[in-house]
Wavefront OBJ file of the C-alpha trace (Angstrom):
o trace
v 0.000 0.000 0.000
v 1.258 3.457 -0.922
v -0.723 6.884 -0.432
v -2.543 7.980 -3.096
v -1.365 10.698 -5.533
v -4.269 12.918 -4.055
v -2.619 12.945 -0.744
v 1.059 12.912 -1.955
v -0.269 16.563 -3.592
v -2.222 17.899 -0.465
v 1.259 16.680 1.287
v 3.048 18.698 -1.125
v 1.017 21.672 -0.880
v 1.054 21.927 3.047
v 4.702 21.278 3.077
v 5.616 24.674 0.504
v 3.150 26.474 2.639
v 5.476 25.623 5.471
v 8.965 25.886 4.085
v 7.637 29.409 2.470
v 6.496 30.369 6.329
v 9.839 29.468 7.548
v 11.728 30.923 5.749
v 10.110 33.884 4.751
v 12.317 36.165 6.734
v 15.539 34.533 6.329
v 18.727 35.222 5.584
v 20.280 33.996 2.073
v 22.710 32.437 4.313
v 19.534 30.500 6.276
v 17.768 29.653 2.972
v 20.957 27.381 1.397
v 19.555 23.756 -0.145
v 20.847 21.610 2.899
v 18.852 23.405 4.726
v 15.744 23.910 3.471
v 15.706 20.253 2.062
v 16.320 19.160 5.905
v 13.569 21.136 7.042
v 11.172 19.539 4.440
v 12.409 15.963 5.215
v 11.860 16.548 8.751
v 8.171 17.790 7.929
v 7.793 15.046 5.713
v 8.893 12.575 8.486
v 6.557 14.138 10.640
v 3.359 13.711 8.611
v 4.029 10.261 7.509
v 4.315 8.836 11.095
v 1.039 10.970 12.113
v -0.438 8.568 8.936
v 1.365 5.256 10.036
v 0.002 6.385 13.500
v -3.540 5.916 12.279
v -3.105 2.444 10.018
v -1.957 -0.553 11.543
v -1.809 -1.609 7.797
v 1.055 1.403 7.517
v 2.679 0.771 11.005
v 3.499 -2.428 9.139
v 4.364 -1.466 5.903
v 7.080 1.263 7.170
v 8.238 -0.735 10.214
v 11.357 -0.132 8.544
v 10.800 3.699 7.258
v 8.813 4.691 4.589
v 9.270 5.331 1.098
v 9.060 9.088 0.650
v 11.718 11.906 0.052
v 11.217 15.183 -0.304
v 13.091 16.776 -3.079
v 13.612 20.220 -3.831
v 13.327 22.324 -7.334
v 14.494 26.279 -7.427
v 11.947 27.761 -8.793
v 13.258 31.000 -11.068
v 10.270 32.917 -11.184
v 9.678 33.140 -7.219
v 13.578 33.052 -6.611
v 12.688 30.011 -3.950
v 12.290 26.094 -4.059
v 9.258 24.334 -4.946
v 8.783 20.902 -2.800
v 8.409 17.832 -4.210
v 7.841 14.138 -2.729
v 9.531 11.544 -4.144
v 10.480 7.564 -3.640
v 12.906 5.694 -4.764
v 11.419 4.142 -7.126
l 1 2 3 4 5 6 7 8 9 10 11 12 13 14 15 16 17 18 19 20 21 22 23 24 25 26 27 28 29 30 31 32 33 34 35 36 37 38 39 40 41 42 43 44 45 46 47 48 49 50 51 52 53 54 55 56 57 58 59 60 61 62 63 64 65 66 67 68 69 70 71 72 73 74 75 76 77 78 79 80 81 82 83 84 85 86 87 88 89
């Protein structure tokens, strides 16, 4: 079982709401690609378990860690990075 492409966009959208909250009054120096891609990772992280929390079915699935990364794109027109999720796959 995987989430659903619905979610993995509501996902996305809640996580460039909160990266673009973050970081709206930082530095350059605070805004570098380590660290905004740790701080969406982190969120990431923190969503997924809240989901595994609520399906045994998940719990099991991700015993191990689940599947998602999120990935960053700089986005030209709004000089910032867009968020995407990812797997490996």
């Amino acid at each position: 079982m995987s989430l659903n492409e619905a979610l993995i966009q509501q996902l996305q959208k809640v996580l460039q709401n909160n990266l673009n909250t973050y970081f709206r009054t930082a530095t350059e120096a605070e805004k570098t690609p380590d660290k905004v891609k740790t701080f969406a990772q982190k969120q990431l992280d923190f969503f997924i378990t809240g989901l595994a929390k609520e399906s045994p079915e998940l719990q099991k699935l991700w015993a191990k860690g689940h599947p998602y990364h999120a990935t960053l794109r700089f986005n030209t027109t709004s000089r910032f990075y867009d968020v995407l999720i990812t797997t490996a796959d």
